[in-house]
N, C-alpha and C positions, 0 to 999 in steps of 0.2 A: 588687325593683322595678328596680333598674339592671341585671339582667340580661335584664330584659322591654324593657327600653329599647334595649338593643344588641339584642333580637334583631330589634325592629322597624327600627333602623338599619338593621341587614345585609341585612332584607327591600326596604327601598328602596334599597339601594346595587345589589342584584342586580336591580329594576326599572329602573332607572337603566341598569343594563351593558346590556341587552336594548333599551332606547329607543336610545340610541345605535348596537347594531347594526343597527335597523329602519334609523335612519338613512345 
């Protein structure tokens, strides 16, 4: 379960990086 957890972190940390470059 905590590895299902980090992997949806790192899915939003890498949307995250991408918003920021749009921006």
């Amino acid at each position: 379960y905590s590895s299902q957890l980090a992997q949806v972190q790192g899915l939003i940390g890498n949307v995250e990086s991408q918003l920021a470059e749009i921006r």
